[in-house]
Backbone as CSV, one residue per row, in Angstrom:
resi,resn,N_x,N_y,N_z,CA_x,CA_y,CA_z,C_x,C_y,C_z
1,UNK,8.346,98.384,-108.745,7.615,98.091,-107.522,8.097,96.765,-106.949
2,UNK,8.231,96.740,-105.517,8.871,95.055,-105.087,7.977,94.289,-104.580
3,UNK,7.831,93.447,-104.867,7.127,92.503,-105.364,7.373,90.745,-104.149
4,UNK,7.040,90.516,-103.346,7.519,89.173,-102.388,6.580,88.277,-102.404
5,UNK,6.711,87.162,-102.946,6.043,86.148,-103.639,6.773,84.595,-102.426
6,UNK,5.404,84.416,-101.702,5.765,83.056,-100.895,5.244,81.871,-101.877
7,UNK,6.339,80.551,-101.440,5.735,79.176,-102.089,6.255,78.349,-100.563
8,UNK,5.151,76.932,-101.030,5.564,76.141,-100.210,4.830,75.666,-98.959
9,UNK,3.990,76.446,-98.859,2.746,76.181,-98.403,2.119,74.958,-98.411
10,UNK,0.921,74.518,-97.303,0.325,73.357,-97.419,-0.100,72.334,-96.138
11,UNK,-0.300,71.759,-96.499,-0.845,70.798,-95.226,0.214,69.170,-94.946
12,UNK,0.196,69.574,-93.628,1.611,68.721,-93.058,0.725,67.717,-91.978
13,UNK,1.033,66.848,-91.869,1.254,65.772,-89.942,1.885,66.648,-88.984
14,UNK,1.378,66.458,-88.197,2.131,66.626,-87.149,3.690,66.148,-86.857
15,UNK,4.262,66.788,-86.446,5.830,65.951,-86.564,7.021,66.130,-88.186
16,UNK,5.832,66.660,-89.036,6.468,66.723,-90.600,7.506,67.549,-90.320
17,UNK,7.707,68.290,-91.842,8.464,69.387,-92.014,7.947,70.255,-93.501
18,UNK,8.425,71.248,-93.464,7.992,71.687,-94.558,9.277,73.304,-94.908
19,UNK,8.849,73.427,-96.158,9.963,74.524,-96.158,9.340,75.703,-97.370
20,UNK,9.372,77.173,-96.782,8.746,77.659,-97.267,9.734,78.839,-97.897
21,UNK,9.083,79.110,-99.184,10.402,80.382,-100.101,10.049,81.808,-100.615
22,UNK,10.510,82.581,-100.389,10.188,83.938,-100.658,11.295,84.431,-101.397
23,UNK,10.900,85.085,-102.686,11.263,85.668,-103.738,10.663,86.984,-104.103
24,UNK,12.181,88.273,-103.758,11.647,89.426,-103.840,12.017,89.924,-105.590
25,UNK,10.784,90.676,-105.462,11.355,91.077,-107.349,11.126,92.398,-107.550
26,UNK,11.839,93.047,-108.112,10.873,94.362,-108.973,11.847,95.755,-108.065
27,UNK,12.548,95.415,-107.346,13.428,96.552,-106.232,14.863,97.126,-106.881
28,UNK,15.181,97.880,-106.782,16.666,98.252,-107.325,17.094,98.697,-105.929
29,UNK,16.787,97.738,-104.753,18.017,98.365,-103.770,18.997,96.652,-104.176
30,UNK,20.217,96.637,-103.474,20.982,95.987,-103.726,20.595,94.233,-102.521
31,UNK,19.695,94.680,-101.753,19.498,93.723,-100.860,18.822,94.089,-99.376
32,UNK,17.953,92.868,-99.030,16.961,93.207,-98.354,16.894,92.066,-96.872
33,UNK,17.052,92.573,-95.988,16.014,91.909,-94.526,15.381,91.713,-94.437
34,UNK,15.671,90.555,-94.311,14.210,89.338,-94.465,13.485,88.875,-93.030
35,UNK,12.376,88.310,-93.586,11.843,88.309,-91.766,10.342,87.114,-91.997
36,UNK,10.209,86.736,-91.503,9.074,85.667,-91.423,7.902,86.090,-90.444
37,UNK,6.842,86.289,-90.621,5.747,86.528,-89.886,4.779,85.212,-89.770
38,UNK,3.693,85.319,-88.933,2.721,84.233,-89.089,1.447,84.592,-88.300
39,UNK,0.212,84.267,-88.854,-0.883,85.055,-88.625,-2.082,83.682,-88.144
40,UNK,-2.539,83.179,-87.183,-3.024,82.141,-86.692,-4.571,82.973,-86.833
41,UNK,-5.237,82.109,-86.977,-7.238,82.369,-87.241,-7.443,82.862,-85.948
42,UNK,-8.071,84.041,-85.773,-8.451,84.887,-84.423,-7.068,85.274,-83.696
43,UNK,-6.017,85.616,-84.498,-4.928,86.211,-83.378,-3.679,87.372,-84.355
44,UNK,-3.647,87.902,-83.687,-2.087,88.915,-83.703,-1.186,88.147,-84.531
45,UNK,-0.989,88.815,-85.904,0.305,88.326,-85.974,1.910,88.793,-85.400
46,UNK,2.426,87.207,-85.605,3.535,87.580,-84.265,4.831,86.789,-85.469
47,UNK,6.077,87.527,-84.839,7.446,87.504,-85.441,7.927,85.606,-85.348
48,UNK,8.149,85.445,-86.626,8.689,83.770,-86.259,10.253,83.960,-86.290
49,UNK,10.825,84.749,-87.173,12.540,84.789,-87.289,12.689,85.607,-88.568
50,UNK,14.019,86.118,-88.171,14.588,87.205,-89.065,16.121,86.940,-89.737
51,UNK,16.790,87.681,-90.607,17.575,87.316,-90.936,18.052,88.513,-91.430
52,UNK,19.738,89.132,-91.312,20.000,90.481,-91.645,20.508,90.155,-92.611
53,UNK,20.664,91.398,-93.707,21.018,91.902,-94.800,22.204,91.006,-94.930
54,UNK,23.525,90.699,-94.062,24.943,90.068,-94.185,24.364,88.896,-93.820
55,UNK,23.554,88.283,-93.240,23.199,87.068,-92.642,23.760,86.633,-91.444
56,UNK,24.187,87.595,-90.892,24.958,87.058,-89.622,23.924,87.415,-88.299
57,UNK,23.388,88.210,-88.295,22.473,88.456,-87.511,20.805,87.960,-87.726
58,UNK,20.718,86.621,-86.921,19.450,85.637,-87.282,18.662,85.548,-85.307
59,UNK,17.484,85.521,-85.812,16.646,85.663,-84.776,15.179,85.206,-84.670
60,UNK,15.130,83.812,-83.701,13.843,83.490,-83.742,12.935,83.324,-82.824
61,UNK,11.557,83.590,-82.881,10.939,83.748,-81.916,10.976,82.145,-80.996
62,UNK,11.086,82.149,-79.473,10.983,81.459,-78.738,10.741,79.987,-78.905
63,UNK,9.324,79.924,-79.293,8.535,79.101,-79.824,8.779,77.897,-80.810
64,UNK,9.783,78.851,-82.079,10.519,77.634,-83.050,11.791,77.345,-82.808
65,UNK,12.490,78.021,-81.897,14.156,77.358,-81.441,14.245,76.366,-81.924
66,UNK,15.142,76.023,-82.776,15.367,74.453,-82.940,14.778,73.724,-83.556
67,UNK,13.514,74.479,-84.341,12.823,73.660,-85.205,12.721,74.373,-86.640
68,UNK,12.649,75.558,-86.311,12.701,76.455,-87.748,14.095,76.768,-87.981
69,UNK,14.681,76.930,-89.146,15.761,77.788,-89.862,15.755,78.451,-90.853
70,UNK,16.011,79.822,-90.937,16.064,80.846,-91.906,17.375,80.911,-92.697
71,UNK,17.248,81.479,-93.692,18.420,81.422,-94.679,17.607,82.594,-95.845
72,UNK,19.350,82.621,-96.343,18.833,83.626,-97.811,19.590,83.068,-98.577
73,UNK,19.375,83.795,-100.106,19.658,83.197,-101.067,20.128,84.872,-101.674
74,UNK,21.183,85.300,-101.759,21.108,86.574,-102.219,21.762,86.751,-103.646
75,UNK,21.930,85.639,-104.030,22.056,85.403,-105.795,20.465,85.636,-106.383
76,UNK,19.610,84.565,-105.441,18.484,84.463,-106.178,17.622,85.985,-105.360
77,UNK,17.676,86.909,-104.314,16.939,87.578,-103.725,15.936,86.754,-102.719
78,UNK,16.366,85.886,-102.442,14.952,85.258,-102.034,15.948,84.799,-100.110
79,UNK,14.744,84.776,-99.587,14.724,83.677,-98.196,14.077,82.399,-97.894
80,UNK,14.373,81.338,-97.458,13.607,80.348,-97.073,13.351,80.301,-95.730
81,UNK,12.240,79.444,-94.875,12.316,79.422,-93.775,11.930,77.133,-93.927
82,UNK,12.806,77.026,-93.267,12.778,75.147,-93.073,12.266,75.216,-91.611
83,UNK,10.819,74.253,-91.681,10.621,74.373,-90.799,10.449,72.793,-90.525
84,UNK,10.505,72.100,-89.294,10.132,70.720,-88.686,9.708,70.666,-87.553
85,UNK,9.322,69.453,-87.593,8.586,69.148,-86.331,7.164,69.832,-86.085
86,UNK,6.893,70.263,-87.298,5.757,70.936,-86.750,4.391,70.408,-85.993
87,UNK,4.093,71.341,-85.437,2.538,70.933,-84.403,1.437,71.419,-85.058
88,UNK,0.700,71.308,-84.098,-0.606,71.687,-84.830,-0.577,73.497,-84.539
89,UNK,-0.225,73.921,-83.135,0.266,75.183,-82.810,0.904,76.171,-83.995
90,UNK,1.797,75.195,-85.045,2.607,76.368,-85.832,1.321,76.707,-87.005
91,UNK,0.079,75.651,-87.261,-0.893,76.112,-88.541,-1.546,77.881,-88.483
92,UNK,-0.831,78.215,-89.263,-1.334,79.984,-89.660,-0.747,80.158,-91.005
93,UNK,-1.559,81.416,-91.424,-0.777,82.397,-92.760,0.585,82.750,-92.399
94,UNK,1.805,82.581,-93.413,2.958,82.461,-92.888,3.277,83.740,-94.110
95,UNK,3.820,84.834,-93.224,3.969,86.224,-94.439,5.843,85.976,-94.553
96,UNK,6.014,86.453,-95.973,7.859,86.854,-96.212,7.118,88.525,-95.689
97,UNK,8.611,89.035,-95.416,9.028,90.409,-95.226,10.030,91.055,-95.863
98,UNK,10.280,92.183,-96.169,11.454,92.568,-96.640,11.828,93.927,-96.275
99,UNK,12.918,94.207,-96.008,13.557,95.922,-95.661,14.278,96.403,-96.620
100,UNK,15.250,97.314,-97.166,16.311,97.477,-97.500,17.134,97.911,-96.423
101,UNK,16.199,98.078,-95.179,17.703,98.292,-93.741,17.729,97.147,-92.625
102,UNK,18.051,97.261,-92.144,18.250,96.323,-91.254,17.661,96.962,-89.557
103,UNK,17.541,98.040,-90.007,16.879,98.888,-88.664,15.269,99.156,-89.219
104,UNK,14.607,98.041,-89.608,13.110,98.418,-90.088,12.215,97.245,-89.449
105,UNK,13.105,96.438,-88.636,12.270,95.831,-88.087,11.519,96.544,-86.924
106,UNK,10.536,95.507,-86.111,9.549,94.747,-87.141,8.742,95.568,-88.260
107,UNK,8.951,96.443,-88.525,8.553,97.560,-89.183,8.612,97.428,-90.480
108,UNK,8.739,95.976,-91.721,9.009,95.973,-92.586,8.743,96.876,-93.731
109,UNK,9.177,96.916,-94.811,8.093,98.371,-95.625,7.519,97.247,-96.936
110,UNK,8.163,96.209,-97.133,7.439,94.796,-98.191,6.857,93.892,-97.486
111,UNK,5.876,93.340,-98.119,5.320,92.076,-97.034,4.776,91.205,-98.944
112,UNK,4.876,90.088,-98.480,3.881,89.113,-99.298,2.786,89.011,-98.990
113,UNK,1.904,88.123,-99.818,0.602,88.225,-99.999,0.055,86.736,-98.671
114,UNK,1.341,85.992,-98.369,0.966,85.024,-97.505,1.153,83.789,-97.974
115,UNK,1.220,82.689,-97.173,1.508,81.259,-97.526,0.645,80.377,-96.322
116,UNK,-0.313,79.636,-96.431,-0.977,79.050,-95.717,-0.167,78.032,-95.137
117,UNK,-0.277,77.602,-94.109,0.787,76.180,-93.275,-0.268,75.447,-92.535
118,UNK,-0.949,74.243,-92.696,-1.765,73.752,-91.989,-1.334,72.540,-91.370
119,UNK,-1.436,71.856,-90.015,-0.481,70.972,-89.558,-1.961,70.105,-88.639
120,UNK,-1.772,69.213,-89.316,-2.667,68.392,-88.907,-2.891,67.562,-87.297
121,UNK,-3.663,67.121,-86.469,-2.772,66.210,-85.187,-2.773,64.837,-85.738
């Protein structure tokens, strides 16, 4: 069963940074599309950035241009998302995702259990 386990979570300043890690386990496909979600108190969760299977194809929502960066780790299975500058705007549940295709977005078929991000003013 696969298994996506976020760390890294926590409470930031305004202006900080923080960097958050997802580690998929328990899958016998060979590798997975990764994707970052985030779920704000009373709202929709909405797409923060993605990252394909080769890593060449990376994509982030509007909002973090330039402040977030995604990456994988495909020795370890895992993705990070580095995030800075944060506001008080980015504080929500921050989900990993995972595919084994690259055509499953946003449609993931793994999700984690969540990573809290709280950003103080």
């Amino acid at each position: 069963q696969v298994r996506l386990v976020e760390s890294g979570g926590g409470l930031v300043q305004a202006g900080g940074s923080l960097t958050l890690s997802c580690v998929v386990s328990g899958g016998s496909y060979s590798g997975y599309a990764m994707a970052w979600f985030r779920q704000a108190a009373g709202k929709e969760r909405e797409f923060v950035a993605s990252i394909s299977l080769s890593g060449t194809k990376i994509f982030y929502e509007d909002s973090v241009k330039g402040r977030f960066t995604i990456s994988r780790n495909d020795a370890k299975n895992a993705s990070s998302l580095q995030m800075s500058s944060l506001n008080p705007e980015d504080t929500a549940v921050y989900y990993c995702a995972a595919d084994p295709s690259d055509l499953a977005f946003p449609r993931y078929h793994y999700w984690g259990l969540g990573a809290q991000i709280s950003v103080s003013s």
